[in-house]
C-alpha positions in Angstrom: -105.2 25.5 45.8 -105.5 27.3 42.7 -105.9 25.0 39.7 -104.1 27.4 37.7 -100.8 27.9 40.2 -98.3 27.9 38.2 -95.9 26.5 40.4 -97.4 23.1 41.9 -95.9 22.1 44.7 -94.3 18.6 44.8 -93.2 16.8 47.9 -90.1 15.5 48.2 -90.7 11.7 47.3 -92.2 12.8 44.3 -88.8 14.5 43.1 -87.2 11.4 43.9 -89.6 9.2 42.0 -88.9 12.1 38.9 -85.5 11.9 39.5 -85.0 7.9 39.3 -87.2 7.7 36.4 -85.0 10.3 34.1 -82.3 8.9 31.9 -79.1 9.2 33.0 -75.6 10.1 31.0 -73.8 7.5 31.2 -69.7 8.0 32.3 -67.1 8.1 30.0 -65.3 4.9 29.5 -61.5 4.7 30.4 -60.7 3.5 27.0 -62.3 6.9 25.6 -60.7 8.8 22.0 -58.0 9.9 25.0 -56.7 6.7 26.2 -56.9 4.9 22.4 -54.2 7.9 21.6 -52.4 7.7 24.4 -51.9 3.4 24.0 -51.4 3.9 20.4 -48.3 7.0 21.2 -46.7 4.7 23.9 -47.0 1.5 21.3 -45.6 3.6 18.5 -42.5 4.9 21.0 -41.4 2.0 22.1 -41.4 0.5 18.9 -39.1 2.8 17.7 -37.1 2.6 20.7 -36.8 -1.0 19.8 -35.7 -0.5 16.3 -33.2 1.9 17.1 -32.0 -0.3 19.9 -31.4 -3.3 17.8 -30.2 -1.2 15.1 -27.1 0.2 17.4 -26.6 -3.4 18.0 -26.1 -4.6 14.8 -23.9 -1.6 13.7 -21.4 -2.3 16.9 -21.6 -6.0 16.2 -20.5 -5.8 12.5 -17.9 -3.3 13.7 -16.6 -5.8 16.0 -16.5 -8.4 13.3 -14.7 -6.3 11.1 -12.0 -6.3 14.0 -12.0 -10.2 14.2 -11.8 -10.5 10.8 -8.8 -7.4 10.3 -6.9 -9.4 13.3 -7.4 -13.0 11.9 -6.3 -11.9 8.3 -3.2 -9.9 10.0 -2.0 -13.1 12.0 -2.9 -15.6 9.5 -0.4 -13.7 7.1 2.3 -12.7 9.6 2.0 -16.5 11.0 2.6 -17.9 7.3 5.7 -15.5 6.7 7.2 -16.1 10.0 7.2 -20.1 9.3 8.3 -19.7 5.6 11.5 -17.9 6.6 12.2 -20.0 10.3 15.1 -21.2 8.1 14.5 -24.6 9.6 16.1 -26.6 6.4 18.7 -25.5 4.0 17.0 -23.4 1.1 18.1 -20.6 -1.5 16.5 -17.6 -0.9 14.9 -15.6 -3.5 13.9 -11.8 -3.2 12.1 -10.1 -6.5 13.3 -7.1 -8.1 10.7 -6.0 -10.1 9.0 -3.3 -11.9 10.2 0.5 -11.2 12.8 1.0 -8.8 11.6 3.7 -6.9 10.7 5.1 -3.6 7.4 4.0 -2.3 7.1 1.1 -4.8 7.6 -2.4 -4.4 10.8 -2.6 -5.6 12.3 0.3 -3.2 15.5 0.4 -0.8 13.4 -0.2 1.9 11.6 -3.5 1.2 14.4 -5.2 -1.0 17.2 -4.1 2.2 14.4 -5.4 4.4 14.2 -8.9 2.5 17.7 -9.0 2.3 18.3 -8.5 5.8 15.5 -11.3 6.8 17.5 -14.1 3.8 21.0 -13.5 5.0 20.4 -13.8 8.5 18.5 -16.9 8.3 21.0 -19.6 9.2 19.0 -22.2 6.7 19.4 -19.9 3.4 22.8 -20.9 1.5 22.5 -18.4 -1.0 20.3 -15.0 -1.9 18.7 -15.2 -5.8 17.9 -11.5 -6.9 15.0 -12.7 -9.3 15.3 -9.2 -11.9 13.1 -7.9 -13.7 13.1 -4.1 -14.1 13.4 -1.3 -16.7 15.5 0.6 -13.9 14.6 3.4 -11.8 16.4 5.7 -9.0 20.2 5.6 -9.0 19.5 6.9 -5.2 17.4 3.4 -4.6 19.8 1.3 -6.5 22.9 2.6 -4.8 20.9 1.8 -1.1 20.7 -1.6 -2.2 24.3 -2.3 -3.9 25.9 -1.1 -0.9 23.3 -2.9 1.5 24.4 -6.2 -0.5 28.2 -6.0 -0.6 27.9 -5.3 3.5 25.7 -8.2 4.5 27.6 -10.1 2.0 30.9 -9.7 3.7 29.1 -10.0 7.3 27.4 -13.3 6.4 29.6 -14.8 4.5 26.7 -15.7 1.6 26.8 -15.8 -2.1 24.6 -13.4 -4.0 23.0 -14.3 -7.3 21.3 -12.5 -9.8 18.8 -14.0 -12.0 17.4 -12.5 -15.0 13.8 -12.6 -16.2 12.6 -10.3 -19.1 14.9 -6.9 -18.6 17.7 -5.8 -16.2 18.6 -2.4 -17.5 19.7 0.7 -15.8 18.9 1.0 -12.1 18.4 -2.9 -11.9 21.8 -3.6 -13.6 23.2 -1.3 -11.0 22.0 -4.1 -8.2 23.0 -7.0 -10.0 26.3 -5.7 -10.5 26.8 -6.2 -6.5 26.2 -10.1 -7.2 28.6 -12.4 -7.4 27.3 -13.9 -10.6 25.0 -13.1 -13.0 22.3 -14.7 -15.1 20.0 -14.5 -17.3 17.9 -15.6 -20.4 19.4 -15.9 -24.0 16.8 -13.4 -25.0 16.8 -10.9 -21.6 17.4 -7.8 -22.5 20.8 -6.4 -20.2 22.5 -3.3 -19.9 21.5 0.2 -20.6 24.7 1.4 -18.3 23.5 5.5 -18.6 22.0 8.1 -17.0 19.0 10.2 -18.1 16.9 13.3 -17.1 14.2 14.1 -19.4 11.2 16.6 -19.8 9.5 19.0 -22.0 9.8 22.5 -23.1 6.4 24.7 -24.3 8.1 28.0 -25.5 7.1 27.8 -29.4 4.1 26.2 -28.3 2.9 29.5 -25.6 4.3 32.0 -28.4 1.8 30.5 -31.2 -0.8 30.9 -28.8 0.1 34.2 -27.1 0.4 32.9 -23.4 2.8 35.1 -21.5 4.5 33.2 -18.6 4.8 35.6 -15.2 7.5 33.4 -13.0 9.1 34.9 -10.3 12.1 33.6 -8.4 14.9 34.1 -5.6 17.6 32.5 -6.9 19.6 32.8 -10.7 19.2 28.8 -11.3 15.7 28.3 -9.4 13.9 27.4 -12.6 16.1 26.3 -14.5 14.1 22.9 -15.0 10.8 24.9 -15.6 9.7 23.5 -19.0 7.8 27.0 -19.9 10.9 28.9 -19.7 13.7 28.5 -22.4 16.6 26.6 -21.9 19.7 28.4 -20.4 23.2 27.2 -21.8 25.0 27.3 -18.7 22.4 25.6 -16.9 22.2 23.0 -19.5 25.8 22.3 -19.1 25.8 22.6 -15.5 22.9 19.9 -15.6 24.7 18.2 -17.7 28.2 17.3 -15.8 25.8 16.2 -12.7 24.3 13.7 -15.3 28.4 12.9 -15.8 29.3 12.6 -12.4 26.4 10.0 -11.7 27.1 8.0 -15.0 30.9 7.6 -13.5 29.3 6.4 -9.8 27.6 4.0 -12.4 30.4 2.9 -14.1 32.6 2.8 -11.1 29.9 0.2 -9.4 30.0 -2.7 -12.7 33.9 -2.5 -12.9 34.3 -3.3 -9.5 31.4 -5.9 -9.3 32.2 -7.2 -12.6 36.3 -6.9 -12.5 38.0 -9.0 -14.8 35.2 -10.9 -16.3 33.8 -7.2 -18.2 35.4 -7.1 -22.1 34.9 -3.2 -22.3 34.6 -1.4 -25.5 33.2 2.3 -26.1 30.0 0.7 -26.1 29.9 -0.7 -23.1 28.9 2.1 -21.1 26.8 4.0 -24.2 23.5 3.1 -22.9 23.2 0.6 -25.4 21.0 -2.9 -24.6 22.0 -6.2 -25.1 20.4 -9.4 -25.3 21.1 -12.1 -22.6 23.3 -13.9 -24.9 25.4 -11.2 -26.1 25.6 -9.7 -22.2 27.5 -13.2 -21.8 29.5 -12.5 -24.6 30.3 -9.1 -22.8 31.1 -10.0 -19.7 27.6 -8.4 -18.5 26.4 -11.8 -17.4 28.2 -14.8 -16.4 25.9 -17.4 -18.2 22.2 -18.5 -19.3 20.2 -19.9 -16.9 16.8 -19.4 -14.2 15.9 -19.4 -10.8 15.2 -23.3 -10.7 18.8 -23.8 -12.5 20.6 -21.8 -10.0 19.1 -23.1 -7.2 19.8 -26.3 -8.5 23.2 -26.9 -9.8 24.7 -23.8 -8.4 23.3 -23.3 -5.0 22.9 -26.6 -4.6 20.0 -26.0 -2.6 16.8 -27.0 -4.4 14.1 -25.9 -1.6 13.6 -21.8 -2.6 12.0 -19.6 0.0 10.8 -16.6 -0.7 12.1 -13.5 1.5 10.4 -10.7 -0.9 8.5 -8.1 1.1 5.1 -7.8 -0.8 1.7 -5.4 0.8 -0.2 -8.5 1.9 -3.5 -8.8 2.6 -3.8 -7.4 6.0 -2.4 -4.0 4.7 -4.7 -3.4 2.3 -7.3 -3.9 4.4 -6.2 -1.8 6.6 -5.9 0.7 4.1 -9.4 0.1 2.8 -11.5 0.1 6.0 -9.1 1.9 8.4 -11.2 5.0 9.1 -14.5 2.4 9.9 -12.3 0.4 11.8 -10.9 2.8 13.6 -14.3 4.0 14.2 -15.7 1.0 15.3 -12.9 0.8 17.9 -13.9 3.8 19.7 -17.7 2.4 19.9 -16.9 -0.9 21.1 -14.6 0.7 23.7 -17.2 2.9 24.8 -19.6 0.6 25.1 -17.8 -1.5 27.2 -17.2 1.1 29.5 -13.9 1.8 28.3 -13.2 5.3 28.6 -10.6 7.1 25.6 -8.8 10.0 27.7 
């Protein structure tokens, strides 16, 4: 053979010798840059999955405690007023009549007929204090509640007190006129037997400043209490004898609660304000005296128990955190399984 072939042959052992004695790539590990990703992914998922897990748990659980602690708070109070008025020992009962006499406020029809209601029909409550102390308010209100307490009054067979505080004027005297007695402090201030409607008129004010006022209407007498038109005469006076006709309800109400014991003068029913001790002097008030006296030496009946409907606790929560509440309601329910059709 040619020294110069340049293709040798090579038997096959040879290759095999070659072929062992070349380096060989080794194979690619199963932790390779694929599978560190892929552990590192599945780590990271999981993890989240966890967080969000425990983080759903914790929102229903403090939803559910909000519950708890809403139902505790609600029976807690409902449980305390249902013992104070089980009437289970003879007591005067006392109902406040304070601040604005109004619709929606404390001192409304609706809570003080309530109260009254709960006081007379407990068999353990010898009397019913009105504990007064208001500026006044609706005649609408008042007249709920002075008809309300000369009903139960006859239906129960129960006394009726009044008790001043600081004022009893307008609207409030109205109510305490239904009581059998009334009174109060030598320095209360008592009366104020009128009827107002007040308000404000702009006219001179828009013509200084050139403001035209466009008010269109169905009706002769629909505006007649718009304060940025000008007063009309006959609407004034028309205004005027409705003012009349509720000032003689008004009237009508303290002579016939009052009857004999009233000295009326032409000041009597002016609107004017007295001081406890000339109210007595009046025949406004029957004497000087407060809650403790009267329940004392009148009633005879030292225990007082307190009837007044008040927004307790519960409410106001409810109020405050209805919406999460009500929110957390519908989890838990679902969650359980519960299904809201």
């Amino acid at each position: 053979m040619n020294d110069h072939d340049p293709f040798p042959m090579t038997s096959p052992g040879s290759l095999n010798d070659a072929s062992d004695k070349a380096p060989r790539a080794a194979p690619a590990a199963a932790t390779g840059p694929a599978g560190w990703e892929r552990e590192t992914i599945e780590k990271l998922l999981f993890a989240t999955l966890r967080e969000q897990q425990a983080a759903r748990r914790w929102r229903l659980f403090g939803r559910l405690m909000w519950l708890v602690l809403f139902g505790a708070v609600v029976w807690l109070i409902y449980s305390a007023e249902a013992s104070s008025t089980s009437g289970s020992s003879p007591h005067t009962a006392v109902i406040d009549v304070k601040g604005e006499i109004a619709d929606g406020a404390e001192a409304s029809a609706e809570n003080i007929v309530g109260a009254l209601k709960s006081a007379f029909e407990d068999s353990g409550s010898q009397a019913v204090v009105l504990l007064i102390n208001s500026p006044g308010g609706s005649p609408v209100q008042a007249g709920i509640i002075n008809d309300e307490i000369t009903r139960l009054k006859a239906l129960h067979d129960k006394k009726v007190y009044a008790v001043v505080e600081e004022t009893c004027a307008s609207a409030a005297y109205y109510i305490a006129a239904a009581a059998d007695e009334i009174y109060v402090d030598k320095a209360s201030l008592v009366g104020s037997i009128g009827v107002l409607m007040d308000g404000f008129g702009f006219t001179g004010l828009m013509d200084k400043l050139g403001i035209e006022r466009r008010l269109m209407t169905a009706g002769e007498n629909k505006a007649m209490l718009d304060p940025f038109s000008p007063q009309d005469a006959n609407q004034r006076a028309y205004i005027q004898s409705m003012l009349g006709e509720i000032h003689a309800q008004f009237i009508e109400v303290v002579k016939k609660g009052r009857g004999d014991r009233l000295k009326e003068s032409e000041d009597t029913f002016s609107g004017l304000v007295w001081s406890g001790q000339q109210a007595v002097q009046l025949g406004l008030a029957d004497g000087l005296g407060n809650l403790d006296y009267v329940a004392r030496e009148v009633v005879k009946a030292e225990d007082i128990v307190d009837y007044t409907h008040r927004e307790n606790v519960g409410l106001r929560l409810a109020k405050r955190f209805g919406a999460s509440v009500g929110e957390g309601m519908f989890h838990a329910a679902r969650a359980a399984g519960v299904q809201l059709r």
